[in-house]
PQR file of N, CA, C, O and H, with PARSE charges and radii, in Angstrom:
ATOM      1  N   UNK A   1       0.827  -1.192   0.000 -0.4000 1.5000
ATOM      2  CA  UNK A   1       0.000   0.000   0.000 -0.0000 2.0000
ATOM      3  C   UNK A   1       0.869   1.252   0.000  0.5500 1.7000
ATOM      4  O   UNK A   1       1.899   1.129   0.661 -0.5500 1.4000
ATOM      5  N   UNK A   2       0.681   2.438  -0.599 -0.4000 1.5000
ATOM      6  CA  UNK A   2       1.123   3.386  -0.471 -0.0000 2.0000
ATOM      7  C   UNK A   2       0.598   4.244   0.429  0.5500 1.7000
ATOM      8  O   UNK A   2      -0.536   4.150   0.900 -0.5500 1.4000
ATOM      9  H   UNK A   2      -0.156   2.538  -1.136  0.4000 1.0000
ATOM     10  N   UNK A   3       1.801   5.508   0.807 -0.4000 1.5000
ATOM     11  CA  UNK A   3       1.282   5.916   2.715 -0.0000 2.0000
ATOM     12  C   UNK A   3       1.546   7.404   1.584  0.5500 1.7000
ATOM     13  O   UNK A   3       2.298   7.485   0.613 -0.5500 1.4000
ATOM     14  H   UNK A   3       2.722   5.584   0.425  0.4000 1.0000
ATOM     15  N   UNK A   4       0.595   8.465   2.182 -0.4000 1.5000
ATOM     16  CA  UNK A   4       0.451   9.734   2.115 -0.0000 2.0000
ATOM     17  C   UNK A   4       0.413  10.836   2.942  0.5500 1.7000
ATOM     18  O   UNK A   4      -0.327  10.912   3.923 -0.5500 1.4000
ATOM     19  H   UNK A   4      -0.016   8.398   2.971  0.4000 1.0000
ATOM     20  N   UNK A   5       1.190  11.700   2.582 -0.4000 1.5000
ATOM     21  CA  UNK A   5       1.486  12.478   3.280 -0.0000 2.0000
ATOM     22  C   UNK A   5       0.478  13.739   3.484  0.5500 1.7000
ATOM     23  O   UNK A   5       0.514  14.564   2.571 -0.5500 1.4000
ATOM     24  H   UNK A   5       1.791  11.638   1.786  0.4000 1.0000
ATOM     25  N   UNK A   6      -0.152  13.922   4.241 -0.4000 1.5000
ATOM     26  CA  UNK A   6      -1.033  14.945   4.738 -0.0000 2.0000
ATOM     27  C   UNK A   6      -0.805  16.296   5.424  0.5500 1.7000
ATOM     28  O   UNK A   6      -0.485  16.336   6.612 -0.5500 1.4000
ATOM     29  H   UNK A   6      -0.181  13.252   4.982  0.4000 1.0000
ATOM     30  N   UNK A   7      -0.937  17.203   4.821 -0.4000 1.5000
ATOM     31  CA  UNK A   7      -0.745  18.162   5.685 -0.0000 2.0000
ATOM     32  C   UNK A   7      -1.994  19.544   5.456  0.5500 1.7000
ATOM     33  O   UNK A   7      -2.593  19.969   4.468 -0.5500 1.4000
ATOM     34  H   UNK A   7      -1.197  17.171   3.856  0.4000 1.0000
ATOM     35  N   UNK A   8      -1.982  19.850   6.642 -0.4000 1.5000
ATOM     36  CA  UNK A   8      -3.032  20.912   6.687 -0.0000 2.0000
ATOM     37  C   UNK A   8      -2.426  22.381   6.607  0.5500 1.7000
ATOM     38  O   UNK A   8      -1.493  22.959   7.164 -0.5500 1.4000
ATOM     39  H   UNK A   8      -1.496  19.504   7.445  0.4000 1.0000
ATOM     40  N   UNK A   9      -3.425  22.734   5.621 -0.4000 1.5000
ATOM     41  CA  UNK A   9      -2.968  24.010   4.678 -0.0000 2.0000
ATOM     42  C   UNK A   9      -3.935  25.297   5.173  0.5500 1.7000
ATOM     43  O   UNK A   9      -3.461  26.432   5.150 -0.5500 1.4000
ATOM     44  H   UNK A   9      -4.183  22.265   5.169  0.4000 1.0000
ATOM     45  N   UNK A  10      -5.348  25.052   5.631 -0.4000 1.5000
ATOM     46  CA  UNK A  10      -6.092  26.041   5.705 -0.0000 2.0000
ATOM     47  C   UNK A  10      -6.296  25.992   7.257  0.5500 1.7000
ATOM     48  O   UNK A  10      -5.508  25.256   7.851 -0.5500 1.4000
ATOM     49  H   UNK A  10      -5.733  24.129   5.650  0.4000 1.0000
ATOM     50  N   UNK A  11      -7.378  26.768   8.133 -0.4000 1.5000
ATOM     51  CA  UNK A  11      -7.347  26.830   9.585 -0.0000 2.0000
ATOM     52  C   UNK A  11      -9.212  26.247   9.462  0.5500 1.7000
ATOM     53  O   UNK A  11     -10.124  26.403   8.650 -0.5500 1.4000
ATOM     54  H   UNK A  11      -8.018  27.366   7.651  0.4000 1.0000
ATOM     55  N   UNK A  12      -9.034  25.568  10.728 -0.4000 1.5000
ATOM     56  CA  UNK A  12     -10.363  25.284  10.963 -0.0000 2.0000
ATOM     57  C   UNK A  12     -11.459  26.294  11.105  0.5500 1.7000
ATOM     58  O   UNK A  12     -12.652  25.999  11.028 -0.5500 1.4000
ATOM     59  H   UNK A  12      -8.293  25.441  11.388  0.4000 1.0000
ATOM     60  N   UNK A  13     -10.971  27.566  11.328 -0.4000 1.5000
ATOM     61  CA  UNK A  13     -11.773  28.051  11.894 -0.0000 2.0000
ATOM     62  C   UNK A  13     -13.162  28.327  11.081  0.5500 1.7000
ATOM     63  O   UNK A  13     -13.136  28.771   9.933 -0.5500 1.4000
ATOM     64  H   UNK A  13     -10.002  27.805  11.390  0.4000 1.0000
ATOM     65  N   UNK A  14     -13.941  28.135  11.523 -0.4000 1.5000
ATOM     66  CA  UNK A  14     -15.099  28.546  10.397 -0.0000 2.0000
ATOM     67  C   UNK A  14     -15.633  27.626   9.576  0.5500 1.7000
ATOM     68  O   UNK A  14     -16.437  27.956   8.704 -0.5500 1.4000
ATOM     69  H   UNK A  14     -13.962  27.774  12.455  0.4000 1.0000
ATOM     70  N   UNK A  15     -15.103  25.906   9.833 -0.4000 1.5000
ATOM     71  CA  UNK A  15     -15.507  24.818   9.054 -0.0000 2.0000
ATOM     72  C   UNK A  15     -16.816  24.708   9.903  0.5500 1.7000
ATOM     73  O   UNK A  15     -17.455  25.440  10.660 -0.5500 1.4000
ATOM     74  H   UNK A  15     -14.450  25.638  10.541  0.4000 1.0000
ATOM     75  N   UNK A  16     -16.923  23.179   9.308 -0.4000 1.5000
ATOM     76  CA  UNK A  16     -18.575  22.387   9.893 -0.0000 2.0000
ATOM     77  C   UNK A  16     -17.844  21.773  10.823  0.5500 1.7000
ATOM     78  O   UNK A  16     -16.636  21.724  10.595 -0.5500 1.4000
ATOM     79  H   UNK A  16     -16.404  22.584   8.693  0.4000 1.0000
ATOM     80  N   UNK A  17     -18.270  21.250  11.888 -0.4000 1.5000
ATOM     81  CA  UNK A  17     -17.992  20.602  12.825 -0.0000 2.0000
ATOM     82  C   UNK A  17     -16.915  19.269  12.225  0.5500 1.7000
ATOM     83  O   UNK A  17     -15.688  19.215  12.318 -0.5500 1.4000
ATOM     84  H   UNK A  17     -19.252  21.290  12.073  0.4000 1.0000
ATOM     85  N   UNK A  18     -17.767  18.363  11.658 -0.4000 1.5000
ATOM     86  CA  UNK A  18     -17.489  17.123  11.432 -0.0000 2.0000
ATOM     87  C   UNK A  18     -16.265  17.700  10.298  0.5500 1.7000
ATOM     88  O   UNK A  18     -15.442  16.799  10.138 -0.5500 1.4000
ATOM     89  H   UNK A  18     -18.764  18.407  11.582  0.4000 1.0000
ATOM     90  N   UNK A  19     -15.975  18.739   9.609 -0.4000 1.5000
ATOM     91  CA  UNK A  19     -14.468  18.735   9.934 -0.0000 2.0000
ATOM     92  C   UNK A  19     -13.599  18.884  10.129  0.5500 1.7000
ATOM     93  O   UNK A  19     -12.510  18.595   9.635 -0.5500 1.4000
ATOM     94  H   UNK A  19     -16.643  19.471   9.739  0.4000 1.0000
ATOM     95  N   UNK A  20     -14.118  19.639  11.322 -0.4000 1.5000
ATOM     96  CA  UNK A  20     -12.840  19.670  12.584 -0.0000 2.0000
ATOM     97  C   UNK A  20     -12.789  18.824  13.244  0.5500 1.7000
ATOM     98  O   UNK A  20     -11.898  18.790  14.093 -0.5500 1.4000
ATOM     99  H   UNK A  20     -15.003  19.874  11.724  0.4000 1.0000
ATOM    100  N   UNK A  21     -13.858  17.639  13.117 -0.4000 1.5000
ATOM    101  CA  UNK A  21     -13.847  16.233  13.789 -0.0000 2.0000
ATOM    102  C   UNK A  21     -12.276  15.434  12.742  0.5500 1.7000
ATOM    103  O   UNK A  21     -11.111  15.119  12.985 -0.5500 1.4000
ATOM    104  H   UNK A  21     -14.582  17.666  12.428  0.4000 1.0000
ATOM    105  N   UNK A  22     -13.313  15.416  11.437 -0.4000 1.5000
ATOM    106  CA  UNK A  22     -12.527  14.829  10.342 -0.0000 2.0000
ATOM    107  C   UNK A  22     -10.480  14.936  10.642  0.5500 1.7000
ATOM    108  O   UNK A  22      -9.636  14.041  10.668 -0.5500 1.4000
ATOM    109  H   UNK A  22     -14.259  15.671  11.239  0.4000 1.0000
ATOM    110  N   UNK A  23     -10.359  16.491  10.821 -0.4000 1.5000
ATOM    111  CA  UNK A  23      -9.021  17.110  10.904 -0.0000 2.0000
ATOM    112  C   UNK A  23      -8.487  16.228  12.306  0.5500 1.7000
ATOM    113  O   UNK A  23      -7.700  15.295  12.142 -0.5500 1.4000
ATOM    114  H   UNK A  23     -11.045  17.218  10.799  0.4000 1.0000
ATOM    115  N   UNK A  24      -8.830  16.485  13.276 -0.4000 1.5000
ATOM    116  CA  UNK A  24      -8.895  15.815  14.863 -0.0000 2.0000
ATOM    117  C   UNK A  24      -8.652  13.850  14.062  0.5500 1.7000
ATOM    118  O   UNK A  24      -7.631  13.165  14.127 -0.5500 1.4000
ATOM    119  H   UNK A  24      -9.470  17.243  13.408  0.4000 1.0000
ATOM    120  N   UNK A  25      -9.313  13.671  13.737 -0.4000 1.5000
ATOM    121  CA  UNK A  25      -9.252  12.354  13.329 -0.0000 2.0000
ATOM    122  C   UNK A  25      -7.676  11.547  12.441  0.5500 1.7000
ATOM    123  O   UNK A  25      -7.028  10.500  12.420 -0.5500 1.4000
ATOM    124  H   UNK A  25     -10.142  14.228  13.685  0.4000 1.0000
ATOM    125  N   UNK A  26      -7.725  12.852  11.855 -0.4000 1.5000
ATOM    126  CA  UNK A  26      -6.330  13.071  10.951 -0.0000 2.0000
ATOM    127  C   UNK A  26      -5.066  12.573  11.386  0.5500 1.7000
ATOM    128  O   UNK A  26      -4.281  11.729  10.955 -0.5500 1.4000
ATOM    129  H   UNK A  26      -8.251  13.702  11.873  0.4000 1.0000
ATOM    130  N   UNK A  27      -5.117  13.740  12.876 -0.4000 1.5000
ATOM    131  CA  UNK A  27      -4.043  13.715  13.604 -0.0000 2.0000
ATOM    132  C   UNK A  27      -3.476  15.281  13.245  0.5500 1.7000
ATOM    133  O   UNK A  27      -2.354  15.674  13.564 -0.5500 1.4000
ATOM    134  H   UNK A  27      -5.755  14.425  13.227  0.4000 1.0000
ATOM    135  N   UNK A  28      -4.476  16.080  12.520 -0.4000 1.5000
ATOM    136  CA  UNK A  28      -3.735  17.021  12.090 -0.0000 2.0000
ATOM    137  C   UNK A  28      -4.342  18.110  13.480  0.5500 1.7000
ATOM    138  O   UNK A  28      -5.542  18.061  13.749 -0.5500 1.4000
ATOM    139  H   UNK A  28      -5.387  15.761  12.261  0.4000 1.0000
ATOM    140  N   UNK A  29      -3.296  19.163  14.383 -0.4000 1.5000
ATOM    141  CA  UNK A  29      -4.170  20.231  14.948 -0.0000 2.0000
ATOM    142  C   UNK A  29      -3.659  21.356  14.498  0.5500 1.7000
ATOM    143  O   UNK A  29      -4.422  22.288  14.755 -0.5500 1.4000
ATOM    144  H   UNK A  29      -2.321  19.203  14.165  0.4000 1.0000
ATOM    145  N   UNK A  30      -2.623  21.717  13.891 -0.4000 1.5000
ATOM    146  CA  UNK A  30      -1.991  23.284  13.570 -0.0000 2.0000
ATOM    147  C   UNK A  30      -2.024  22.904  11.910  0.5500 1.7000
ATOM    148  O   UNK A  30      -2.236  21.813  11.380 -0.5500 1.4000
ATOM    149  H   UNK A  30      -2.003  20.960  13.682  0.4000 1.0000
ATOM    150  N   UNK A  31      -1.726  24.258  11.282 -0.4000 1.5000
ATOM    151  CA  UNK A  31      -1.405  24.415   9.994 -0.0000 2.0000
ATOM    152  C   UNK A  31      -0.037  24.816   9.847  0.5500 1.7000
ATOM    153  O   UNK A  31       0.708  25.608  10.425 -0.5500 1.4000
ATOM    154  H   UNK A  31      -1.555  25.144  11.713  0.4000 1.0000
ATOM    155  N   UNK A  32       0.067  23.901   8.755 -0.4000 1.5000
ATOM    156  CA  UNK A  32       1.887  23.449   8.302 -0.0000 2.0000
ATOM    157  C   UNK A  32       1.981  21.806   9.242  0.5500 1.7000
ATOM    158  O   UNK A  32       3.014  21.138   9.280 -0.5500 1.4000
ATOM    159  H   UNK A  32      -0.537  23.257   8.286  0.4000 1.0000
ATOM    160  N   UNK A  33       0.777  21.439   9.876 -0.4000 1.5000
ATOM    161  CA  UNK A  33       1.366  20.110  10.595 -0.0000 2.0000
ATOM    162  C   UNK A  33       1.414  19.200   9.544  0.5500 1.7000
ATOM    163  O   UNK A  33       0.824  19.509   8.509 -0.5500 1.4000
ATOM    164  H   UNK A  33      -0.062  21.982   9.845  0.4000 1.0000
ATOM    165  N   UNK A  34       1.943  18.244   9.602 -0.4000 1.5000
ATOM    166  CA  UNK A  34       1.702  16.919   8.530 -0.0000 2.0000
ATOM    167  C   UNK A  34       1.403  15.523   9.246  0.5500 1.7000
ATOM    168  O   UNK A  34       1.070  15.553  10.430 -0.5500 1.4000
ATOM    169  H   UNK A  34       2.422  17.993  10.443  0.4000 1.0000
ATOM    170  N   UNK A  35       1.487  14.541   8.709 -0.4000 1.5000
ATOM    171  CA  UNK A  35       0.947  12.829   9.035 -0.0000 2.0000
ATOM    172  C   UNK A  35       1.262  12.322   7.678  0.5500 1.7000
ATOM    173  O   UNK A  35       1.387  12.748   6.530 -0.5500 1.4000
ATOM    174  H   UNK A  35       1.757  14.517   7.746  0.4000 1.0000
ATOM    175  N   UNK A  36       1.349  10.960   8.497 -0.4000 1.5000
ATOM    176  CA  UNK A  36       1.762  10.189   7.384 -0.0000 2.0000
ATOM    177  C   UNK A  36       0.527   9.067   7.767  0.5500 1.7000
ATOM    178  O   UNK A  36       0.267   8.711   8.916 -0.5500 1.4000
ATOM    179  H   UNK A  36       1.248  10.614   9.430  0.4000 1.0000
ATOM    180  N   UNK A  37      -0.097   8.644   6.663 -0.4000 1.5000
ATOM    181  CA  UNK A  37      -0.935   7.349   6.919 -0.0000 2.0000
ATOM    182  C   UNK A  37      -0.908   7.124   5.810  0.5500 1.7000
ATOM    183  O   UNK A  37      -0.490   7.784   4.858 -0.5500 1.4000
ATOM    184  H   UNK A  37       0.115   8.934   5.730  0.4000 1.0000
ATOM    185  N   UNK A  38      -1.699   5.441   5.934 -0.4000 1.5000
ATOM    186  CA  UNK A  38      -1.739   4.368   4.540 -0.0000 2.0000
ATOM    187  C   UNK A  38      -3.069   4.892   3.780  0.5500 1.7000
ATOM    188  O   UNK A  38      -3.973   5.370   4.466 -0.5500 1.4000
ATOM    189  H   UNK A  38      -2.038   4.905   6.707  0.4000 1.0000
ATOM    190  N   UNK A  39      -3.208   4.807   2.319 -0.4000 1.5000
ATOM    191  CA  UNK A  39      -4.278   5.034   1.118 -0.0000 2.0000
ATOM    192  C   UNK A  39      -4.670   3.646   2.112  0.5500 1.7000
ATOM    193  O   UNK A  39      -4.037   2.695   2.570 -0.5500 1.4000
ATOM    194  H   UNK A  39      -2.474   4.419   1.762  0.4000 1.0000
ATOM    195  N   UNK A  40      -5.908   4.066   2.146 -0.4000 1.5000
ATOM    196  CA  UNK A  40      -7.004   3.274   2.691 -0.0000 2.0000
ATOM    197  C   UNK A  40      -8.366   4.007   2.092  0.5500 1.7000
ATOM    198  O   UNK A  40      -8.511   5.221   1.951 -0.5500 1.4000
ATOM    199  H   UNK A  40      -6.422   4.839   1.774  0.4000 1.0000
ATOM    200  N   UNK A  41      -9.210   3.097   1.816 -0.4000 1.5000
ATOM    201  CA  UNK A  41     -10.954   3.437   1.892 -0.0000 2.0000
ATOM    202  C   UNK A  41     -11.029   4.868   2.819  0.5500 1.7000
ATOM    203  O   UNK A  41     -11.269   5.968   2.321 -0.5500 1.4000
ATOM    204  H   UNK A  41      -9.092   2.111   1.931  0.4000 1.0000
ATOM    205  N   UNK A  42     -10.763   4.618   4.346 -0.4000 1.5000
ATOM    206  CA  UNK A  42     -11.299   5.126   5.093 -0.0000 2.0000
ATOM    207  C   UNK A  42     -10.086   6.721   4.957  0.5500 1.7000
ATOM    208  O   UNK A  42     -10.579   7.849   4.963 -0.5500 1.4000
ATOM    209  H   UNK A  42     -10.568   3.724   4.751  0.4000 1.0000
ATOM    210  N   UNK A  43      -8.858   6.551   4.869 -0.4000 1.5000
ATOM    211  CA  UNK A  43      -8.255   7.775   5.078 -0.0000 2.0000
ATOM    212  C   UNK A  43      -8.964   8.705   3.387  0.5500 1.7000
ATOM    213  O   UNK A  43      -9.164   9.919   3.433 -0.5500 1.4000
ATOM    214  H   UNK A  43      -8.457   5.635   4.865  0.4000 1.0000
ATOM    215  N   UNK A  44      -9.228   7.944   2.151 -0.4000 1.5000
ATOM    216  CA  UNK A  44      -9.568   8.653   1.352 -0.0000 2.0000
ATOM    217  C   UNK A  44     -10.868   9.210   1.645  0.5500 1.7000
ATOM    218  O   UNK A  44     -10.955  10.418   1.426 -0.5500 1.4000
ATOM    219  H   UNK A  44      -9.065   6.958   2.114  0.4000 1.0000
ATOM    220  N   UNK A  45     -11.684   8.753   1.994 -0.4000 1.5000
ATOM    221  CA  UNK A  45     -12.724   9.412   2.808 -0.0000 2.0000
ATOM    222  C   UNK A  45     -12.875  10.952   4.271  0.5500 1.7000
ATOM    223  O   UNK A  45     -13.783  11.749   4.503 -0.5500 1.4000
ATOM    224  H   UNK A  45     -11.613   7.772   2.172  0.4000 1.0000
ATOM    225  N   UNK A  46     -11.565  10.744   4.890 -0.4000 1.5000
ATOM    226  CA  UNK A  46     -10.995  11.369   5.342 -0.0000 2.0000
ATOM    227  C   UNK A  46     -10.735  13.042   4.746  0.5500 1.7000
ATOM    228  O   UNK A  46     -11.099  14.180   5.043 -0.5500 1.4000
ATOM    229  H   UNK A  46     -10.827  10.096   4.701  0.4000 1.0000
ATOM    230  N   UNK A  47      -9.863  12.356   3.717 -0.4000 1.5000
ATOM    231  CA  UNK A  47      -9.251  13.339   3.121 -0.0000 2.0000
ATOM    232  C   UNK A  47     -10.157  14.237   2.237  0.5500 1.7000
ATOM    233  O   UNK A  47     -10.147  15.464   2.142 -0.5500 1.4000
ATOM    234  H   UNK A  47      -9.567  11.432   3.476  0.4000 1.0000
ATOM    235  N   UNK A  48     -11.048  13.205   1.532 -0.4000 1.5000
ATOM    236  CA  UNK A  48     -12.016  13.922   0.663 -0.0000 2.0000
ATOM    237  C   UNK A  48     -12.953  15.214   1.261  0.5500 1.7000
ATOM    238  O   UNK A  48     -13.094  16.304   0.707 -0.5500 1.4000
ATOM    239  H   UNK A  48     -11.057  12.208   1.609  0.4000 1.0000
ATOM    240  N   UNK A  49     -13.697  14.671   2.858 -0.4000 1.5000
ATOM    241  CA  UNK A  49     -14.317  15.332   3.402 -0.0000 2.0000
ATOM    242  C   UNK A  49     -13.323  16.961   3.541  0.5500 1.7000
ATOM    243  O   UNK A  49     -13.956  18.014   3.473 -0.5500 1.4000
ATOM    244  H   UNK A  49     -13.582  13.785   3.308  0.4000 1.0000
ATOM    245  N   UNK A  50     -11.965  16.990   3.710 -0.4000 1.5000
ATOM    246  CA  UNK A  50     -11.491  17.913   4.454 -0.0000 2.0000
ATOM    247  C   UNK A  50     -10.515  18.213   2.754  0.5500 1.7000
ATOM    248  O   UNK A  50      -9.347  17.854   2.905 -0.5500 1.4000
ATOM    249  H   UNK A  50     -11.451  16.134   3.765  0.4000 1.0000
ATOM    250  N   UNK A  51     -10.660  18.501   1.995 -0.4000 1.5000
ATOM    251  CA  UNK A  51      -9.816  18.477   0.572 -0.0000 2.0000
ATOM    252  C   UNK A  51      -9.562  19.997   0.374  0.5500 1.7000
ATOM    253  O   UNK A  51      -8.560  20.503  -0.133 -0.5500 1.4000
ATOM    254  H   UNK A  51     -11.609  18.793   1.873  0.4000 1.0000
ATOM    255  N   UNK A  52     -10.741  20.679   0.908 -0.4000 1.5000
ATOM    256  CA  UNK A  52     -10.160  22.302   0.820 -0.0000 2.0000
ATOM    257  C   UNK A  52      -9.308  22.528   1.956  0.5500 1.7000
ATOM    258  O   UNK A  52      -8.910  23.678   2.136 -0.5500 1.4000
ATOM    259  H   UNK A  52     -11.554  20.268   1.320  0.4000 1.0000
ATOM    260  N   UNK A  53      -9.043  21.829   2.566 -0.4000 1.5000
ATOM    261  CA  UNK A  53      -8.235  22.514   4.268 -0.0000 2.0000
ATOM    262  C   UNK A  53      -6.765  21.648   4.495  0.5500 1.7000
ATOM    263  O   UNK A  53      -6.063  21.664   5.506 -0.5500 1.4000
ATOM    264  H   UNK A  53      -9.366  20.894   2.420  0.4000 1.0000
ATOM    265  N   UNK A  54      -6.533  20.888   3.218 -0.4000 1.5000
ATOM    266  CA  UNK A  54      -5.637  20.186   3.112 -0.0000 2.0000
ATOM    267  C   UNK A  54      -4.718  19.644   1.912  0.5500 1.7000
ATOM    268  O   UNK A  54      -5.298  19.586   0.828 -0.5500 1.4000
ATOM    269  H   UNK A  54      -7.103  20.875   2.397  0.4000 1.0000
ATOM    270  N   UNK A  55      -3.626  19.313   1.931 -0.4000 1.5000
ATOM    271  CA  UNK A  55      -2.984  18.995   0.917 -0.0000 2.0000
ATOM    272  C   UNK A  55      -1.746  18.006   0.831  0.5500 1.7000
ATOM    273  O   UNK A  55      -0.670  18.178   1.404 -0.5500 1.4000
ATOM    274  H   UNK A  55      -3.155  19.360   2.812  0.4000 1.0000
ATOM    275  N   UNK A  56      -2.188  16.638  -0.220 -0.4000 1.5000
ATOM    276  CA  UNK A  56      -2.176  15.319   0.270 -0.0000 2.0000
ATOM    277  C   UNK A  56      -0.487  14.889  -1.061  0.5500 1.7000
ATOM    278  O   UNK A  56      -0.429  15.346  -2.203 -0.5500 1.4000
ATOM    279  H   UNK A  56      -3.062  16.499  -0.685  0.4000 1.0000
ATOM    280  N   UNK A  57       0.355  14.182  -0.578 -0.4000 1.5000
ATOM    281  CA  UNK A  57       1.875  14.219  -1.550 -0.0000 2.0000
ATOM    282  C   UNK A  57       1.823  12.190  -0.997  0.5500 1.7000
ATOM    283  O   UNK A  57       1.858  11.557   0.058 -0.5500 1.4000
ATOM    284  H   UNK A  57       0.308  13.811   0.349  0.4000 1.0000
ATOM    285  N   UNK A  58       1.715  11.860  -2.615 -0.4000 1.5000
ATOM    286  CA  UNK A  58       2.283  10.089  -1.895 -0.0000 2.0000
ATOM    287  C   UNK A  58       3.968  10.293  -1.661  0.5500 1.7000
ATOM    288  O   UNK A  58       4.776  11.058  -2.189 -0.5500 1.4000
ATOM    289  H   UNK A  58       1.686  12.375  -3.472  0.4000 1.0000
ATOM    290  N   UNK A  59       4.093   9.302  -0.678 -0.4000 1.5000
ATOM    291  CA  UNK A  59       5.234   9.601  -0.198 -0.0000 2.0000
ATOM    292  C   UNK A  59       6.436   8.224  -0.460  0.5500 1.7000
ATOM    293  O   UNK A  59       7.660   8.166  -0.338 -0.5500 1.4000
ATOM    294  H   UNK A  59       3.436   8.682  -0.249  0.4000 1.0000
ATOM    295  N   UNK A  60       5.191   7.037  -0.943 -0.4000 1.5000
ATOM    296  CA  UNK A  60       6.056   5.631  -1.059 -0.0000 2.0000
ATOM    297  C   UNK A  60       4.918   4.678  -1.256  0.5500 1.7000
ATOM    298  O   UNK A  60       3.702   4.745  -1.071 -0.5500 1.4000
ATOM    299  H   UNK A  60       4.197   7.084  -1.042  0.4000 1.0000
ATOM    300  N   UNK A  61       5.873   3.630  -1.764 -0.4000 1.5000
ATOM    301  CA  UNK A  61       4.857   2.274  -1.983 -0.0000 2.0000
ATOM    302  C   UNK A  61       4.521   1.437  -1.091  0.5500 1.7000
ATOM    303  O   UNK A  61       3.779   0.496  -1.374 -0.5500 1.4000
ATOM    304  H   UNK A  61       6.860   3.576  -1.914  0.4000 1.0000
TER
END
């Protein structure tokens, strides 16, 4: 599986709840933070929900 690199680009402030849940879920809490997790179902789902407040680089196979 390939793992992606996440990082949050925009500020919560002013989202919908669920995603600042979504972000919280991430692992992401500041902007400029990053994470690394696996392409999964569930992280693309993740990511999709939160796609304006974030910005996603594969990082490996």
């Amino acid at each position: 599986m390939a793992t992606w690199k996440i990082t949050q680009t925009k500020s919560r402030i002013g989202c919908k709840q669920n995603q600042r849940d979504t972000l919280r879920s991430l692992g992401l809490k500041k902007i400029r933070q990053s994470v690394e997790r696996q392409d999964d179902p569930q992280t693309r789902g993740y990511v999709h929900t939160v796609r304006h407040l974030v910005t996603v680089e594969e990082v490996g196979s």
